[in-house]
PANULUM-135268 format. One record per residue (C-alpha): x, z, y. Coordinates in steps of 0.25 Angstrom, whole numbers, padded with zeros to 4 digits, always signed. Layout:
// residues N
XZY...
END
This chain:
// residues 136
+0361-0008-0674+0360-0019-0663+0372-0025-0657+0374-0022-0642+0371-0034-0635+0382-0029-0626+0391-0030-0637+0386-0046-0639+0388-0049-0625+0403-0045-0625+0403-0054-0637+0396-0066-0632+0388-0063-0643+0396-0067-0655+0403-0056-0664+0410-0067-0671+0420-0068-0661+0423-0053-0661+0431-0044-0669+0425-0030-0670+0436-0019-0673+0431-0006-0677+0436+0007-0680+0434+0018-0690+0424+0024-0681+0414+0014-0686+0413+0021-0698+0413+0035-0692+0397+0037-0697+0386+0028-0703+0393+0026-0715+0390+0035-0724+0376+0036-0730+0376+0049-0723+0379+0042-0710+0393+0048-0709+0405+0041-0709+0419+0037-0713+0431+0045-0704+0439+0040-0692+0453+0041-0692+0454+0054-0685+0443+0060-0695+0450+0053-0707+0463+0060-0702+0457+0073-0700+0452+0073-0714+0466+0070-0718+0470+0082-0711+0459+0091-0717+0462+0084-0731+0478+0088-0729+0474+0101-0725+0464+0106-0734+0474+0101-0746+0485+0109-0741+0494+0095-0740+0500+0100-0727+0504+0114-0721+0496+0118-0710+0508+0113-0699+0507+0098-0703+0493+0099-0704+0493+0101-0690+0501+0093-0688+0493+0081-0693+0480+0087-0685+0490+0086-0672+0493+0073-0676+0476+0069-0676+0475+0075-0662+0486+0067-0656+0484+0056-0646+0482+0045-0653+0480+0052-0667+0491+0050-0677+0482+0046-0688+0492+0038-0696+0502+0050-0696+0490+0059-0701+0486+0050-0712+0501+0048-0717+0502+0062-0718+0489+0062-0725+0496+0051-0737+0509+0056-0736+0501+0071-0741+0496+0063-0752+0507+0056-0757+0508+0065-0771+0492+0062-0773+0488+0047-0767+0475+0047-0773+0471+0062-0765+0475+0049-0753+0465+0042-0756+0454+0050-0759+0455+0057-0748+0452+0044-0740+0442+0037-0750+0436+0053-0749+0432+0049-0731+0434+0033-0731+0429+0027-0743+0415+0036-0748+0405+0031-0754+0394+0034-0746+0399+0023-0736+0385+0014-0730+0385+0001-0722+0382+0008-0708+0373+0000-0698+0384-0001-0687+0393-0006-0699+0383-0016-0702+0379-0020-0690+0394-0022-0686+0394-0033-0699+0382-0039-0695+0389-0043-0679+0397-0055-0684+0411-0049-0678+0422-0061-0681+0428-0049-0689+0430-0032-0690+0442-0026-0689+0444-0011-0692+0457-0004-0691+0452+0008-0698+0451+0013-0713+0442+0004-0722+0429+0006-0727+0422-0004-0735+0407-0005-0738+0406-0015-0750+0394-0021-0752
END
């Protein structure tokens, strides 16, 4: 993957002075050896819904509730993923598998747009979204 000489122009041709934010859609595909990917927030939150809902956590009213809440204008992601823990709060480790179970698989590869993201020189990477780390 080549690095848009647009891009180095902007830059005056040195990453080192840039910081490169990037968010979770990054990781949306070409991350898994089958080429798929980890969730966004709204996919993440939408499996937390389907999880609550498929577990019977919820009557059907709050359960619509939360969906409502998803197609609000921003999203009200946090309020959906409280109401995801607070439903755990009798079994923490059903929490945590859930999100090791879409986040942290096994089958995650270093994808070329990740690599070739490392291989820019950015002064540093800052992401405001959920971690995923590839250990070497």
């Amino acid at each position: 993957m080549n690095i848009p000489e647009r891009f180095l122009t902007a830059i005056d041709r040195d990453p080192g002075n840039c910081v490169l934010i990037v968010g979770a859609g990054l990781s949306k595909k070409g991350v898994r050896r089958d080429g798929g990917g980890v969730p966004d927030w709204d996919d993440l939150m939408r499996l937390m819904v389907k999880h609550l809902r498929d577990a019977r956590r919820f009557d059907r009213k709050k359960l619509d509730t939360l969906e409502a809440l998803l197609k609000e204008d921003p999203p009200r992601y946090l309020d959906v993923a409280e109401e995801f823990w607070l439903a755990h709060t009798d079994e923490r480790d059903g929490y945590e598998t859930f999100l090791r179970r879409h986040l942290k698989r096994d089958d995650l590869v270093r994808s070329d747009l990740h690599r070739t993201i490392l291989s820019v020189g950015f002064w540093g990477i800052v992401s405001c979204e959920f971690p995923v780390s590839m250990r070497d």
